[in-house]
C-alpha positions as CSV (number, residue, x, y, z in Angstrom):
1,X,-23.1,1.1,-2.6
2,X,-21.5,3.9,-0.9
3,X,-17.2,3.1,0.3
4,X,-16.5,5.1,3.7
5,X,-12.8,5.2,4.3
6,X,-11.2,6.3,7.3
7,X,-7.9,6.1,9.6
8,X,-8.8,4.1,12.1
9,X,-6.4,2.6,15.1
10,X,-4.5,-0.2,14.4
11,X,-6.7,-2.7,16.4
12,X,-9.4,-2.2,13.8
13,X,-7.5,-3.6,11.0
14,X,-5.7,-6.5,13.0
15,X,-8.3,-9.3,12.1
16,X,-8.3,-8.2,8.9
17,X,-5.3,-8.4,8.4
18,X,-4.6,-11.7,9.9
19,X,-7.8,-13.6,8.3
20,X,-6.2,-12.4,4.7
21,X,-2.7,-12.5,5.0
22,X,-1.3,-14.5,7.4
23,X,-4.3,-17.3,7.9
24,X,-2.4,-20.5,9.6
25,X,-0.3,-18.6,11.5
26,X,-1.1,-17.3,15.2
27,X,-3.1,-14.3,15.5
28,X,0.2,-12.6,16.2
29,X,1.9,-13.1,13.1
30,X,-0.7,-9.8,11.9
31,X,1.8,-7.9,14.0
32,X,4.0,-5.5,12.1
33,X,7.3,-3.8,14.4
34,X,5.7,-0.8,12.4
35,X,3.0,-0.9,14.2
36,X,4.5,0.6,17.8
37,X,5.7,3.6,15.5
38,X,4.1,6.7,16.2
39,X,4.2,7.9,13.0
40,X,2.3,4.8,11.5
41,X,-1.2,5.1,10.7
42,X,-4.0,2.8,9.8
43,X,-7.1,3.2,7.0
44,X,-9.9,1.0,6.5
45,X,-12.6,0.3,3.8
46,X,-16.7,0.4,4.9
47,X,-19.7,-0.2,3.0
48,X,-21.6,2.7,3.6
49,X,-22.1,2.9,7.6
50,X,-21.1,-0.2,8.2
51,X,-18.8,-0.9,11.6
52,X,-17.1,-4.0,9.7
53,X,-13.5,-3.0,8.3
54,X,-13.8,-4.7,4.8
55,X,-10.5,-3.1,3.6
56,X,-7.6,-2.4,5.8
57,X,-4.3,-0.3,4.6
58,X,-1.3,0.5,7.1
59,X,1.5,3.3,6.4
60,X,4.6,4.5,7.7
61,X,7.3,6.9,6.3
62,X,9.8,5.1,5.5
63,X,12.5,5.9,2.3
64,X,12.6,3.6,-0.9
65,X,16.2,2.4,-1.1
66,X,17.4,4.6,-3.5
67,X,15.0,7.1,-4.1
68,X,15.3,10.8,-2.4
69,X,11.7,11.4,-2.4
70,X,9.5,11.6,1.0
71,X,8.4,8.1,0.9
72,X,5.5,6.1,3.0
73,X,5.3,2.4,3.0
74,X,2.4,0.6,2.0
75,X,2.2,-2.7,4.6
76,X,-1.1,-5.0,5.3
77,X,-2.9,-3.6,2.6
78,X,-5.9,-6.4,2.3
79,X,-9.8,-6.9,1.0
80,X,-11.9,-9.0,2.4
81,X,-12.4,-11.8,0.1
82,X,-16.6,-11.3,-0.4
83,X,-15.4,-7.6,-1.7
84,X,-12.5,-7.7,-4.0
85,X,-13.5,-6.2,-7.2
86,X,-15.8,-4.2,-5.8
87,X,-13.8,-1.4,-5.4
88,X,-12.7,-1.5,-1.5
89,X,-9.1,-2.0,-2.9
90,X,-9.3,0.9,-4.9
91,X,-10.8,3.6,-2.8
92,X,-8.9,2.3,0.4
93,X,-5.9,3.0,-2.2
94,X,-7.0,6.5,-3.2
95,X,-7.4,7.3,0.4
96,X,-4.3,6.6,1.2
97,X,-2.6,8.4,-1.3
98,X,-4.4,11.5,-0.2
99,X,-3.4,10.9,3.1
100,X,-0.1,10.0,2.5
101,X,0.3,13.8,0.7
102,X,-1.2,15.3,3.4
103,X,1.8,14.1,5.6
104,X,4.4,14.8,4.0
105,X,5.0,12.1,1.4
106,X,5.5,12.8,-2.2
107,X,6.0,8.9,-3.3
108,X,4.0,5.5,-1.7
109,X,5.8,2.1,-2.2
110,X,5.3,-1.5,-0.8
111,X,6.1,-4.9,-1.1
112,X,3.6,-6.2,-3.0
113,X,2.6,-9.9,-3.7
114,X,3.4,-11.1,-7.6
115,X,-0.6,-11.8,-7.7
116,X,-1.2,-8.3,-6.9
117,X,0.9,-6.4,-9.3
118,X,-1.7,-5.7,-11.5
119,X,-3.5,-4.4,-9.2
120,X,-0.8,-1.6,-8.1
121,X,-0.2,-1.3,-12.0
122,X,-3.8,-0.3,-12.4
123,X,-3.6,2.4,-9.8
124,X,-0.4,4.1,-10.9
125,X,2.3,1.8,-9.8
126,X,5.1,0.7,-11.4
127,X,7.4,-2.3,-10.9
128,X,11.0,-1.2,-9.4
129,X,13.2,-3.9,-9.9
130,X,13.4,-8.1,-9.8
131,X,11.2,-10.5,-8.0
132,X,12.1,-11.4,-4.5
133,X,10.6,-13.9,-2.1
134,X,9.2,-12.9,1.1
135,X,10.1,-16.6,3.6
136,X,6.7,-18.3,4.4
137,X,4.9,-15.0,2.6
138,X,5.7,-15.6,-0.5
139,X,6.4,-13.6,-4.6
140,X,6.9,-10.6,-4.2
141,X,8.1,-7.0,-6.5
142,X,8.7,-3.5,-5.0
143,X,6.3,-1.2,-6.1
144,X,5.9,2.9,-6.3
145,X,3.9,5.6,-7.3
146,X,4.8,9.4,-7.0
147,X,2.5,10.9,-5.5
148,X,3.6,14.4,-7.3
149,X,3.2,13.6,-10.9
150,X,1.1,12.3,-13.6
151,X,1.7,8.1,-12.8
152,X,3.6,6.7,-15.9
153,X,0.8,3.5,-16.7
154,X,1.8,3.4,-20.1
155,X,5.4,1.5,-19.4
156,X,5.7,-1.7,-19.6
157,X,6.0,-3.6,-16.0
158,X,9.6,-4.7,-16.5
159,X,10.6,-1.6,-17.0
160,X,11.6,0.8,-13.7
161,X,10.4,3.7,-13.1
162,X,12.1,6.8,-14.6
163,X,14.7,9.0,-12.7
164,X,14.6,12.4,-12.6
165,X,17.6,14.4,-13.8
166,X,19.5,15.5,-11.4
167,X,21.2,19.3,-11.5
168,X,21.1,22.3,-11.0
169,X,20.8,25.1,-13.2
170,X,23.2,28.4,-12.5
């Protein structure tokens, strides 16, 4: 099994999207405000040659409160449901990290779900603060991975991420 990924526009990832994340709601409810932004951009997991989108990622640059790295969000990352742990999530993941660096970003956060923080944890994420609840979404923790340095997997996922010293030498 070969995984093609790919930015792809962001109709291709809409179904997707909604069948996994927001099933119940209208077809509508798949639609992020990020979306219109011109700076957003959409990847998507294939098996091999395939046309069907089995992994869908979208990104945007956008700053993590408190953090003065070039950030991009992380939003709608799903798997279809007859892939996960194949390695869609994973390589979708990759890619967008290599994309994300290529414009700019030195750091990649999102909002992820409680159920998929080990997940993130497994691909160099850390947890950045408390649990929060997303209304009608759900669990969710804050979670970032610099993009510039070795990811820190080792800590324990209570534990936020490390702060660079600030200063300056003379």
């Amino acid at each position: 099994m070969t995984i093609r990924t790919e930015v792809v526009p962001r109709d291709a990832v809409l179904d997707l999207r909604w069948r996994v994340l927001r099933p119940g709601h209208p077809r509508n409810a798949a639609e992020f405000a990020e979306d219109a932004r011109e700076d957003t951009y959409h990847l998507a997991a294939f098996d091999g040659e395939g046309a069907e989108v089995l992994a869908c990622v979208s990104l945007f640059p956008e700053p993590l409160p408190g953090d003065p790295r070039v950030a991009h969000r992380i939003r709608g990352m799903a798997s279809a449901p007859a892939v996960r742990g194949r390695g869609f999530g994973a390589a979708l993941l990759g890619a967008a990290g290599t994309e994300a660096a290529l414009r700019g970003a030195e750091l990649l956060w999102c909002n992820g779900r409680v159920e998929a923080v080990g997940f993130y944890v497994r691909h160099g994420f850390s947890v950045v603060g408390e649990e929060f609840v997303i209304e009608g979404v759900g669990p969710h923790h804050v979670m970032a991975r610099s993009l510039t340095e070795r990811p820190l997997t080792d800590r324990p996922l209570t534990e936020p991420p490390v702060a660079k010293a600030q200063g300056h030498g003379g």
